[in-house]
C-alpha positions in Angstrom: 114.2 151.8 16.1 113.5 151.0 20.0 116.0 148.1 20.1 117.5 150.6 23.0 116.4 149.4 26.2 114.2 146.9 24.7 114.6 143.0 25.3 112.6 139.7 23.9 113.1 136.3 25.1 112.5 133.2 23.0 110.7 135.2 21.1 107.4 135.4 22.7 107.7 137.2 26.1 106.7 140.8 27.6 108.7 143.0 26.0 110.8 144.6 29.0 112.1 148.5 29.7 115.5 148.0 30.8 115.7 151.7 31.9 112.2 151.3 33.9 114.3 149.5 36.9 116.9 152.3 37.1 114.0 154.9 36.6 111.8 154.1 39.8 114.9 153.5 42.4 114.2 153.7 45.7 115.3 155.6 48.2 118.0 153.2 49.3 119.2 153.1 46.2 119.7 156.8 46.1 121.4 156.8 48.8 123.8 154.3 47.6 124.3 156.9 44.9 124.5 160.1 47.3 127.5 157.3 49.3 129.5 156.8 45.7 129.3 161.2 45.1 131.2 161.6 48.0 133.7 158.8 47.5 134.1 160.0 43.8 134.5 163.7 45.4 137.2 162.4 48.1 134.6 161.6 50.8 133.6 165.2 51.1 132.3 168.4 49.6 130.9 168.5 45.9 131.5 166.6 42.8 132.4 168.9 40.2 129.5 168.0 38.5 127.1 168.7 41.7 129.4 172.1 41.6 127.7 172.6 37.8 124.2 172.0 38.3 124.9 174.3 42.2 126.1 177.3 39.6 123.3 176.9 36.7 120.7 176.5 39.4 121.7 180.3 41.3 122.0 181.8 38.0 118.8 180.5 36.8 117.3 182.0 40.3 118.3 185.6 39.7 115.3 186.9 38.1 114.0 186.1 40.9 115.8 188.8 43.1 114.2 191.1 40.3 110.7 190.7 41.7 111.9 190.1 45.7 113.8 193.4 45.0 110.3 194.9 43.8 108.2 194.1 46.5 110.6 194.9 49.4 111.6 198.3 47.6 107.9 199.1 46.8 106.5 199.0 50.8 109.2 202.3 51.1 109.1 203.4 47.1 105.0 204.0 48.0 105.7 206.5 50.8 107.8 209.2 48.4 106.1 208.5 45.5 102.7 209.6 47.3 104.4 212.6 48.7 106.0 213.7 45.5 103.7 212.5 42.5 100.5 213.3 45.3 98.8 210.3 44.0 95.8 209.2 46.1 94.8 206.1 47.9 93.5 204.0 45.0 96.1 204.9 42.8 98.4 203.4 45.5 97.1 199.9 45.6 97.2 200.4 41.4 100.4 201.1 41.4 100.9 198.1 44.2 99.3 195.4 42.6 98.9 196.1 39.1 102.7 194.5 38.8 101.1 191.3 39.9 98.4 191.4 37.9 100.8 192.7 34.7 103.1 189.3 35.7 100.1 187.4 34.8 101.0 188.1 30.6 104.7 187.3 31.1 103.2 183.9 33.6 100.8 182.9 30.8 102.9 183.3 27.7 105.7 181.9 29.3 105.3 178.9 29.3 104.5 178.5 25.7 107.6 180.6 25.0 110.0 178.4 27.3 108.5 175.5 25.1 108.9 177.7 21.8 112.6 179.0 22.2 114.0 177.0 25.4 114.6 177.8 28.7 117.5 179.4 28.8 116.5 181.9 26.6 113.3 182.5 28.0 115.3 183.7 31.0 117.1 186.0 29.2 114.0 187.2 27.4 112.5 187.7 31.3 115.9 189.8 32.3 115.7 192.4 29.2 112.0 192.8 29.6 112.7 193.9 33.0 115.0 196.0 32.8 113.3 198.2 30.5 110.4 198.7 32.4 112.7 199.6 35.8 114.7 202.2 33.4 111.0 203.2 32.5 110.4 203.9 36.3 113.6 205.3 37.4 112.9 208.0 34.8 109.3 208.0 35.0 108.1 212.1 35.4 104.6 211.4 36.0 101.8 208.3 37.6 100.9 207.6 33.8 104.6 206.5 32.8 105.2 205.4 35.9 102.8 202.8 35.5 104.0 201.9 32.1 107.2 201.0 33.2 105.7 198.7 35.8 103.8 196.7 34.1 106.5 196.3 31.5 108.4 195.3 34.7 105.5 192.9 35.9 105.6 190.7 32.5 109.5 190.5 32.8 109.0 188.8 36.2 106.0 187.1 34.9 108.1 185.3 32.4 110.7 184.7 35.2 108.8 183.1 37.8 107.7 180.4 35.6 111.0 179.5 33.9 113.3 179.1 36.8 111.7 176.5 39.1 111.1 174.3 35.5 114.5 174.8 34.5 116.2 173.7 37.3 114.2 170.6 38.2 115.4 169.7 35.0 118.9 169.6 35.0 118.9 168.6 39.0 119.5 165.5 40.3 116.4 163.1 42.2 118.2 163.2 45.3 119.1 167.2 45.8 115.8 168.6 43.5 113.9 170.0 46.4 116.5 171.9 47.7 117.9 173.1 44.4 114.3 174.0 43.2 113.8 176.4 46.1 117.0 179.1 45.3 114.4 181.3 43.2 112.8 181.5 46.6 115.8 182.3 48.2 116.4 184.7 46.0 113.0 186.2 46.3 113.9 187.2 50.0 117.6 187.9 49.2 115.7 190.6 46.9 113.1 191.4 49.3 115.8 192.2 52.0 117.8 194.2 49.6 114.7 196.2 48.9 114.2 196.8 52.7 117.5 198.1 52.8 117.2 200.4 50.0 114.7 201.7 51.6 116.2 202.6 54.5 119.4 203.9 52.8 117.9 206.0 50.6 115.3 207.3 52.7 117.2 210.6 53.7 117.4 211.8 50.3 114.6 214.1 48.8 111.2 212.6 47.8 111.9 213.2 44.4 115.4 211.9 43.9 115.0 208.6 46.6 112.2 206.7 44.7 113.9 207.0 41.8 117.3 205.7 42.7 115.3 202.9 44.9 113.5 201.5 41.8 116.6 202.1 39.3 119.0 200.0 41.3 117.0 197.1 40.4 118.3 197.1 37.3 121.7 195.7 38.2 120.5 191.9 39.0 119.9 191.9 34.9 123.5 192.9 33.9 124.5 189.0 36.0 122.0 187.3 33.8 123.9 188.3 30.8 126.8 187.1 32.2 125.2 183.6 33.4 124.1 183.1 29.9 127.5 182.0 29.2 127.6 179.7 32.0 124.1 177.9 31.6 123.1 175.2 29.9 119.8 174.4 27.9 117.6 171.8 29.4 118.6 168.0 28.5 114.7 167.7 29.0 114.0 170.5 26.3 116.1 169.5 23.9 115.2 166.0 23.8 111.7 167.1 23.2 113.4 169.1 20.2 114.9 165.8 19.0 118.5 167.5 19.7 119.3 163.9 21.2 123.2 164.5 21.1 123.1 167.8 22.4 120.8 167.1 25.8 123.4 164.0 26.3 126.2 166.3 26.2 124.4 168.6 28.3 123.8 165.5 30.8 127.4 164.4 30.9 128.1 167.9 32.3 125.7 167.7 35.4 126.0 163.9 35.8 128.6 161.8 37.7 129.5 159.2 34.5 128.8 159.4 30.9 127.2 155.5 31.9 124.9 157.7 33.9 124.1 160.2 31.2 123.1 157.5 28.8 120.8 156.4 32.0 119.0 159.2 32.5 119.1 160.0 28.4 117.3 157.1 28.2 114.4 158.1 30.5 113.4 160.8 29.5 113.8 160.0 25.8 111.3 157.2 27.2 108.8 159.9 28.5 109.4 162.2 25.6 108.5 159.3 23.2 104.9 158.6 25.3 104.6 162.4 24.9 104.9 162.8 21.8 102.0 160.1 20.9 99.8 162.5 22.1 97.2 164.1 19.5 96.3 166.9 21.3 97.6 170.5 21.4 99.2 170.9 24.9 96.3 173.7 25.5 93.4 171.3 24.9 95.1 168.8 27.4 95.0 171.5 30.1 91.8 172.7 29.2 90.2 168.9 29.0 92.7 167.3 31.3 92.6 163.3 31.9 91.9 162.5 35.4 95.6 162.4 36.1 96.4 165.7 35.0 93.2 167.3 36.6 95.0 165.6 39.8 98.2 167.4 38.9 96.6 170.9 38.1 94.3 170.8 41.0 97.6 170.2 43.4 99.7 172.9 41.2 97.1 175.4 40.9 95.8 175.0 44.5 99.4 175.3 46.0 99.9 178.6 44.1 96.8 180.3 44.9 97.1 179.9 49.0 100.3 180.7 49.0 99.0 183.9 48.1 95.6 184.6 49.5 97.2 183.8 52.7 98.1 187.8 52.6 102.0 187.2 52.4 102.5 189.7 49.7 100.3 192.6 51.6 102.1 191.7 54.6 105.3 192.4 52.8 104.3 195.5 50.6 102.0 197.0 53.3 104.5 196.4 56.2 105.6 200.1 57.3 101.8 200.5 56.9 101.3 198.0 59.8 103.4 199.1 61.9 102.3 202.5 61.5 98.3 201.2 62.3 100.5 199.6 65.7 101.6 203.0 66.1 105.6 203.8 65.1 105.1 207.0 63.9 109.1 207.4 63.0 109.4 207.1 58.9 113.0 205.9 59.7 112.0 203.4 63.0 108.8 202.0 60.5 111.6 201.2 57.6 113.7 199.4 60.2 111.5 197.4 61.6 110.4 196.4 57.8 114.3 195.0 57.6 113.5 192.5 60.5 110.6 191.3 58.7 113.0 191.1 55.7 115.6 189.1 57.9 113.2 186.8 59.1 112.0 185.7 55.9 115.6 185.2 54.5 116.8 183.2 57.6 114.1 180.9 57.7 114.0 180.3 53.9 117.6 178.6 54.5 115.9 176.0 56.8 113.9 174.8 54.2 116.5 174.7 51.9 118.0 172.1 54.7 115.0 169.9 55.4 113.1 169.8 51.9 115.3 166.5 50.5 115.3 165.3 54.2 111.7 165.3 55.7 110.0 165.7 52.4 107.8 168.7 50.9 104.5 167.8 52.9 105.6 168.1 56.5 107.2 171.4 56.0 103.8 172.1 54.9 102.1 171.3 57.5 104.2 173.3 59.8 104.2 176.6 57.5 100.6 176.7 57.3 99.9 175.9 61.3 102.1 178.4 62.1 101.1 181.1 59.8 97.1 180.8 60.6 98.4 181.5 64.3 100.4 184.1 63.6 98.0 186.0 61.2 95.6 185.1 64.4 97.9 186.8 66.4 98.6 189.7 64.4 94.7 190.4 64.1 94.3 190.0 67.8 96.9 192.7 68.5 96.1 194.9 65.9 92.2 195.0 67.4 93.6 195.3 70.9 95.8 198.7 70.2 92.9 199.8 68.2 90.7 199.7 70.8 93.3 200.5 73.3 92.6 197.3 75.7 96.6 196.9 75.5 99.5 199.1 76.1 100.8 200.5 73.0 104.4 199.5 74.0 103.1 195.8 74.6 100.4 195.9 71.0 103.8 197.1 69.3 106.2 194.4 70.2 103.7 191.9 69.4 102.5 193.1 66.1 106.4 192.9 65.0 106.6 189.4 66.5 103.6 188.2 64.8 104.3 189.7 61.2 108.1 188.5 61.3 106.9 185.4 62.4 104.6 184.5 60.0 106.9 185.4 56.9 109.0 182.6 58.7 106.6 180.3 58.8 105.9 181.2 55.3 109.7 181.1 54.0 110.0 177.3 56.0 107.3 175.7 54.3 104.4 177.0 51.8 106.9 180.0 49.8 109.4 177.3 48.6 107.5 174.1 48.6 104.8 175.9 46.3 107.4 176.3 43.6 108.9 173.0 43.5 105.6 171.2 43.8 104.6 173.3 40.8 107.9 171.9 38.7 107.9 168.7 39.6 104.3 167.2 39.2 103.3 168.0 35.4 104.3 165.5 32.7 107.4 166.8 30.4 104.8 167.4 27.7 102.5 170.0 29.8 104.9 171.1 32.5 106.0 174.6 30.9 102.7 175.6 30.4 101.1 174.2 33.1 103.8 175.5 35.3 102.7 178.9 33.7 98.8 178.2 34.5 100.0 177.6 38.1 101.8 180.7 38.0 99.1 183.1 36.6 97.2 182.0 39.6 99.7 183.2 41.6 100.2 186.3 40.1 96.5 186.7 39.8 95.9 186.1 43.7 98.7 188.0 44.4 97.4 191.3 42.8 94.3 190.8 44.0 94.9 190.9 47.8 97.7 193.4 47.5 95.6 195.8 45.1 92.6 195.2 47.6 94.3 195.2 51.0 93.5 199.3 51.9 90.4 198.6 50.6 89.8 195.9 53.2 91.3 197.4 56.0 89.0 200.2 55.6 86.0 198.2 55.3 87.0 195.4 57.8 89.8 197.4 60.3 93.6 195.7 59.6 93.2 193.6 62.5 89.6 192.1 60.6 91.8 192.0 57.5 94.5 189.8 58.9 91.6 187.8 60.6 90.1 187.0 57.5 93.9 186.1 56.6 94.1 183.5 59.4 91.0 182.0 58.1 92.2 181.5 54.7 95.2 179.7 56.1 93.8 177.4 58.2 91.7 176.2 54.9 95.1 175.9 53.2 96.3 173.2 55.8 93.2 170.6 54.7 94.0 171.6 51.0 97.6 170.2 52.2 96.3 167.5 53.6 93.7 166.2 50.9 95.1 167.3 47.2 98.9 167.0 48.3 101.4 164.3 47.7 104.9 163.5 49.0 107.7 163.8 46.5 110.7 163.4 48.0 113.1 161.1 46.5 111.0 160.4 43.4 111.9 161.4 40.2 110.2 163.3 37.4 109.1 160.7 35.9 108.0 158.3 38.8 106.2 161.6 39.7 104.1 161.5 36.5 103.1 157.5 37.6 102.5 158.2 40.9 99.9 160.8 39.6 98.4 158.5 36.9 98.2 155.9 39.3 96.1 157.7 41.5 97.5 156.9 44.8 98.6 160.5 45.7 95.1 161.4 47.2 94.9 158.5 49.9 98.4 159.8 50.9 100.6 156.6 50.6 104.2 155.8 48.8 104.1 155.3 44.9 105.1 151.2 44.7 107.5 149.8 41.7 104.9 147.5 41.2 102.2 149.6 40.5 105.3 151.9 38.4 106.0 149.0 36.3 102.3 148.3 35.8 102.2 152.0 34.1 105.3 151.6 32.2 104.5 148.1 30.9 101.0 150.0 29.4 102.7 152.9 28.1 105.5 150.4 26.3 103.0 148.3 25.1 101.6 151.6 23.1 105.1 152.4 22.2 105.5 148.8 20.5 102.5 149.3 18.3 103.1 152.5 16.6 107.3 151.1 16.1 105.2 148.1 15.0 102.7 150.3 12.5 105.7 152.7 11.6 108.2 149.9 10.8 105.9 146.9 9.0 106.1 145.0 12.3 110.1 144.7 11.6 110.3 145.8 15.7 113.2 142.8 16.8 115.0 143.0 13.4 
């Protein structure tokens, strides 16, 4: 029966959402909710329940220091494995980018396996998967195995890259889902880092021995997964979609501040699970045959993901001691150093974001991530073509070439790394978002093997400097892609989102209004009453 949030009067009026109102708050509103948190949490600090959905949310990221661990380790792992497997110059950008491109099985069955078995245990599924393929390479005697493990390796983090950011703009709260959305980025540097470092630590030891122990280190990550799988909850979202009603509200008492508040936000999405499940249509035909609102949606989620890779990011990071060895360090041990400050950089900078994403909103960090990278992939061009042609000192072309290349994974890590992923969880309806959150990601994967398994390739053909050129242009493309195909979501929820979308107002830029929300609800009600209607003999206010 949908006498739940339902209301008649005299018997002939609109029938009414009651939940619509405390759906599509406004941002005053949330505040006034952010103001009673820190009262109920003695005026300061976290709310245990905030505390929760802090601890799900950075054990939900760590598969994401899996493949940050990768490609940081990989830009050292390269240099020993060529010396002590003698593999040649195409087999290197293989072995490079054929993880990317193996990610795009575990980014395209994903989804349908987070729908399938949940999210929480897709996760797990992504960590075992994994870690088999990195025991795979840490033993690996030869190129052919070693490959085998890494593409066994690339679907685990596949699978991973698509279940986090869904999972956690699940169970987060409006008001903090930007920032919370953005730890598997976090974690992607914190991995990237630890890679660097590995790299340098590890460098002293024989070719044969240091690759090894580099790669097989990245198992550990895994072992916390296990543990956070007794800590984690299952989607409320999920298992509504299950018809598990009593568990998600259980699950929502845990990361809400009331059980009053539970049952309010039960009530949404039960509302947007209901207009889902009226759909006909396999999820797969939707995405293939998408409405004009979801073509909206996947044009913004799958045009996010691609430039943030095409941009070069992941052949700055894997070919980095490459780089710097074109600008001319010739040290193995200065080269792997200065690949740390490029790991710092994109760390530090990631933390910003994390600051400003629920303040100033996704699309101005945007703006200033993909400004500052087309300069800086300008500038590492321009200095790259200078030392080459030695119209600059090498001292001078060196210092630069650092500045540029650390500067541009900062612009990257304040704006277009995050923002990508929590765009990409946030837009889709409940009823598409895992899969469409995995089409988004195959495109990321896909672009992302691409450029890194054609990057030596391109240098060779076009110099690096024409390579990070061509780089530059890409970017500045990206920042009219920003400013025609995407929306501001800050302070909106999941489902005000969906509307927003639906009622086409994202593309001239301006706010979703609860008039035009309540216009969209009233319609999808109104198709709600009839099948109740068909399905109970008209018998809806009895």
């Amino acid at each position: 029966m949908m006498a739940e949030g339902l209301g008649v009067e005299n018997g002939s009026e609109m029938v009414k959402i009651s939940t619509a109102k405390a759906k599509y708050r406004r941002v005053g509103e949330e505040e006034e909710e952010s103001l009673s948190r820190e009262k109920k949490s003695g005026g300061g600090g976290r709310s245990d329940s905030e505390k929760y959905v802090f601890l799900c949310a950075i054990f939900a990221s760590l598969n994401s220091v899996l493949l940050g661990y990768d490609v940081g380790v990989m830009s050292g792992v390269i240099l020993f494995v060529k010396a002590d497997l003698h593999i040649s110059e195409v087999q290197q950008e293989v072995l490079v980018g054929c993880l990317s491109l193996a990610s795009l099985v575990g980014s395209f069955i994903g989804g349908r396996t987070a729908d399938a078995i949940g999210r929480k245990w897709t996760i797990a599924l992504a960590a075992i998967v994994f870690q088999t393929g990195a025991a795979i390479m840490a033993f690996a005697p030869n190129f052919l195995v070693l490959m085998i493990g890494r593409l066994l390796a690339g679907v685990g983090i596949g699978f991973g890259v698509v279940i986090a950011p869904i999972y956690i703009a699940e169970i987060s709260p409006t008001i903090s889902r930007g920032s919370l959305t953005s730890f598997p980025e976090i974690f992607i540097n914190l991995g990237i880092l630890l890679g660097y470092i590995s790299n340098y630590a590890f460098s002293g030891l024989s070719a044969h021995i240091s690759w090894r122990i580099m790669l097989g280190i990245g198992i550990l990550p895994s072992v916390f997964i296990g543990f956070a799988l007794f800590v984690i909850p299952e989607s409320p979202r999920w298992l509504v979609m299950q018809k598990r009603v009593e568990e998600a509200r259980s699950v929502l008492v845990k990361i809400t501040e009331s059980e009053a508040e539970a049952d309010q936000r039960l009530a949404e999405i039960e509302v947007s699970a209901s207009v889902s499940n009226t759909e006909t249509k396999a999820v797969w035909q939707e995405l293939l045959r998408p409405s004009p609102a979801l073509s909206r949606m996947m044009i913004t989620g799958f045009g996010i993901q691609c430039f943030q890779q095409i941009t070069g990011i992941d052949a700055t990071v894997y070919y980095s001691p490459t780089i710097f060895q074109d600008a001319g360090i010739k040290s193995e041990t200065e080269n792997l150093a200065a690949t740390i400050a490029v790991g710092v950089s994109k760390t530090a900078f990631i933390l910003v974001a994390i600051f400003l994403i629920d303040k100033v909103g996704r699309k101005p960090l945007l703006y200033v991530s993909t400004i500052g990278m087309t300069a800086c992939l300008f500038g590492l061009g321009l200095s790259l073509s200078l030392l080459e042609h030695e119209l600059v000192s090498p001292k001078v072309g060196i210092s630069f070439a650092i500045l540029a290349v650390c500067s541009n994974v900062a612009f990257f890590s304040v704006g277009i790394g995050p923002v990508c992923w929590v765009l990409s969880s946030e837009i889709f309806p409940l009823r598409v978002r895992a899969q469409a959150g995995a089409l988004g990601a195959v495109g990321n994967r896909l672009s992302s093997g691409l450029v890194a398994m054609s990057f030596l390739s391109l240098t060779e053909a076009l110099s690096v400097g024409g390579t990070f050129f061509m780089f530059s242009a890409i970017s500045a493309l990206s920042v009219v892609f920003v400013y025609k195909c995407v929306p501001e979501t800050k302070g909106k929820s999941l489902e005000e989102i969906e509307m927003l979308y639906q009622s086409g107002r994202e593309w001239k830029g301006s706010e979703v209004e609860l008039g035009d929300v309540e216009h969209l609800v009233q319609k999808d009600v109104e198709h709600l009453m009839q099948k109740e209607l068909s399905s109970d003999g008209g018998s809806l206010y009895s």
